[in-house]
C-alpha positions as CSV (number, residue, x, y, z in Angstrom):
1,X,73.1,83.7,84.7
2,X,75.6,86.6,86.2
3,X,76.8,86.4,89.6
4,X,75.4,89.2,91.6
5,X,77.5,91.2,93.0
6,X,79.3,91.0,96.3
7,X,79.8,93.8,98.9
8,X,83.5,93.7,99.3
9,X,85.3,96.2,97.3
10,X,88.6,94.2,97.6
11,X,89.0,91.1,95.2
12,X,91.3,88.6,96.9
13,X,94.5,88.3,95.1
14,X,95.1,85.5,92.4
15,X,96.6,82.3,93.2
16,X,100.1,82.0,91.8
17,X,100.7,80.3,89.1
18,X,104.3,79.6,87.8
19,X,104.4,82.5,85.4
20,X,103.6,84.8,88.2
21,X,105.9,83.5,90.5
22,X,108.3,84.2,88.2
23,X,107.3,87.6,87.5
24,X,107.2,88.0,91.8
25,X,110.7,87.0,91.8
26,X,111.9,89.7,89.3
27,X,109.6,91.9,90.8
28,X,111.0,91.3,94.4
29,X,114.9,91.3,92.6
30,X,114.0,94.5,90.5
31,X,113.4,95.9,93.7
32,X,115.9,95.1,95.6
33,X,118.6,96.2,92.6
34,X,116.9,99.5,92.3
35,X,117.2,100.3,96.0
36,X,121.4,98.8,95.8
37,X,121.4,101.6,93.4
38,X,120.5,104.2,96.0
39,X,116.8,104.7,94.5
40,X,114.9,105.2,97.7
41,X,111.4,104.6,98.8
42,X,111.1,101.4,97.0
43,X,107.4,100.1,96.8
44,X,106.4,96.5,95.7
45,X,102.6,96.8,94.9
46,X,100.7,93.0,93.8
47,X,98.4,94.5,91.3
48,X,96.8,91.0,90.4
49,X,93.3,91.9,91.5
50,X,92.9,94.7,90.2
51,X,94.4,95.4,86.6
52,X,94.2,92.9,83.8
53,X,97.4,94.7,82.5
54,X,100.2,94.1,85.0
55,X,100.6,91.7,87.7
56,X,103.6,93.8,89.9
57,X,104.4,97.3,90.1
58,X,107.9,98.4,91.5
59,X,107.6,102.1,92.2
60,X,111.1,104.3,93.9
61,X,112.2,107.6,93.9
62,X,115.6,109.1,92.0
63,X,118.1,111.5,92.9
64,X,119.1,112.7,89.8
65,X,118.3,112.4,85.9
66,X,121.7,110.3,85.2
67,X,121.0,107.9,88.4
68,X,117.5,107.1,87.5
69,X,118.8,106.2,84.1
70,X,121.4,104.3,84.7
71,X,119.0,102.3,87.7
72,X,116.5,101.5,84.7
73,X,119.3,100.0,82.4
74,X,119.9,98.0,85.5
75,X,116.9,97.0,85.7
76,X,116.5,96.1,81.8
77,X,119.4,94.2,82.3
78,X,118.3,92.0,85.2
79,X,115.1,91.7,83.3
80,X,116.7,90.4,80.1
81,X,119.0,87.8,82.0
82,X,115.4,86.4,83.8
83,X,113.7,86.5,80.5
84,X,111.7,89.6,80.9
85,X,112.1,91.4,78.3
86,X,111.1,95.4,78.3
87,X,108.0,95.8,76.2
88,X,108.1,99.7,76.6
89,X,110.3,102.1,78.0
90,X,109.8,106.2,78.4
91,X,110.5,108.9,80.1
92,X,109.4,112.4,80.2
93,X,111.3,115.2,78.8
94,X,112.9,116.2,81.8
95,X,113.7,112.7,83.2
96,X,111.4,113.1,86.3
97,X,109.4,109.7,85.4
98,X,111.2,107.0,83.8
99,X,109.0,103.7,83.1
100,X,109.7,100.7,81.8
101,X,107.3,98.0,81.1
102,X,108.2,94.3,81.4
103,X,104.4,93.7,80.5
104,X,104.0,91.3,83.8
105,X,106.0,94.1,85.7
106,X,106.4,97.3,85.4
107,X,109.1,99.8,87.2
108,X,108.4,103.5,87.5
109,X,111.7,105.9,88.8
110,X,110.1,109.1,90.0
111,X,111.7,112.5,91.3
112,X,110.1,112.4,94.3
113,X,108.4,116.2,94.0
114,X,106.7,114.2,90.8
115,X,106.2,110.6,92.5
116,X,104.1,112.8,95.2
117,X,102.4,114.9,92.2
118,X,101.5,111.6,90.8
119,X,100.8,109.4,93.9
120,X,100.9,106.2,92.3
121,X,100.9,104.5,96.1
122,X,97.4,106.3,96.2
123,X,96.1,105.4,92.8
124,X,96.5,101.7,93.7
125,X,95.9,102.0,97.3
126,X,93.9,98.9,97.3
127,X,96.6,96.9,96.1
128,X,98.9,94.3,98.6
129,X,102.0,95.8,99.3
130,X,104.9,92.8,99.0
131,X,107.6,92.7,101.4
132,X,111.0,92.7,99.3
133,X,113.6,93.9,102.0
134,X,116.5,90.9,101.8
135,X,116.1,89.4,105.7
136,X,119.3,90.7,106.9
137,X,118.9,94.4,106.0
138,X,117.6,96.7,108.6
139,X,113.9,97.4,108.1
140,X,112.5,101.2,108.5
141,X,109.5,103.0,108.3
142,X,108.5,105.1,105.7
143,X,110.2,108.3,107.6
144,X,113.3,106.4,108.0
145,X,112.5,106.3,111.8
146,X,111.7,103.3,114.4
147,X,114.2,101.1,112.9
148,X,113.3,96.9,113.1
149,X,115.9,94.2,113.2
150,X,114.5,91.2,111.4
151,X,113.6,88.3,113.3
């Protein structure tokens, strides 16, 4: 007999399992690589509850074509020494979206006239948003404004 359904429209996340603590610690280093390699706007969204695809999704925004590039080969590279291999990797003809898919991860470099086009932030809005900032780096809002020292 099927459960009925509930009321919530959030699913509580997933309890982590070693696999996806793994794939929270690349997330978490993806992130912070891609943001040492002056990507800004760097986004760690838990996806667990709500795609059967993709656990983590690291989303940041690009200066240029050659930057977002060479932040994705980072990336691939950091991915390859943990173990996560890149399943898929595009981009669009003019280099505003690059993407590469580590299957439990994936990592999306935007031009940010496209990342706001696209509003991936939005798309999975009901997604947890995981803190990724190391402890001793100055925190900031989205606006770069209000500026936190950690704890």
């Amino acid at each position: 007999m099927l459960e009925p359904a509930t009321s919530s429209s959030h699913t509580p996340p997933k309890p982590h399992t070693e696999a996806t603590q793994k794939a929270l610690d690349f997330a978490i280093d993806a992130a912070r690589l891609v943001r040492d390699d002056k990507a800004t706007d760097v986004v760690v969204l838990d996806v667990r509850a709500l795609s059967s695809v993709t656990d983590y999704i690291v989303i940041a925004s690009g200066t240029s074509d050659r930057q977002m590039h060479s932040v994705l080969k980072h990336v691939a590279d950091l991915g390859a020494a943990r173990g996560f291999t890149a399943f898929r990797t595009s981009s669009d003809d003019k280099s505003t979206w690059l993407l590469s898919d580590f299957v439990d991860v994936v990592v999306h470099l935007f031009e940010p006239a496209i990342r706001a086009h696209y509003d991936l932030e939005m798309l999975w809005g009901d997604a947890d948003r995981i803190e990724w900032e190391r402890p001793d780096q100055l925190n900031r809002d989205r606006a770069g404004l209000n500026p936190r020292r950690p704890e």
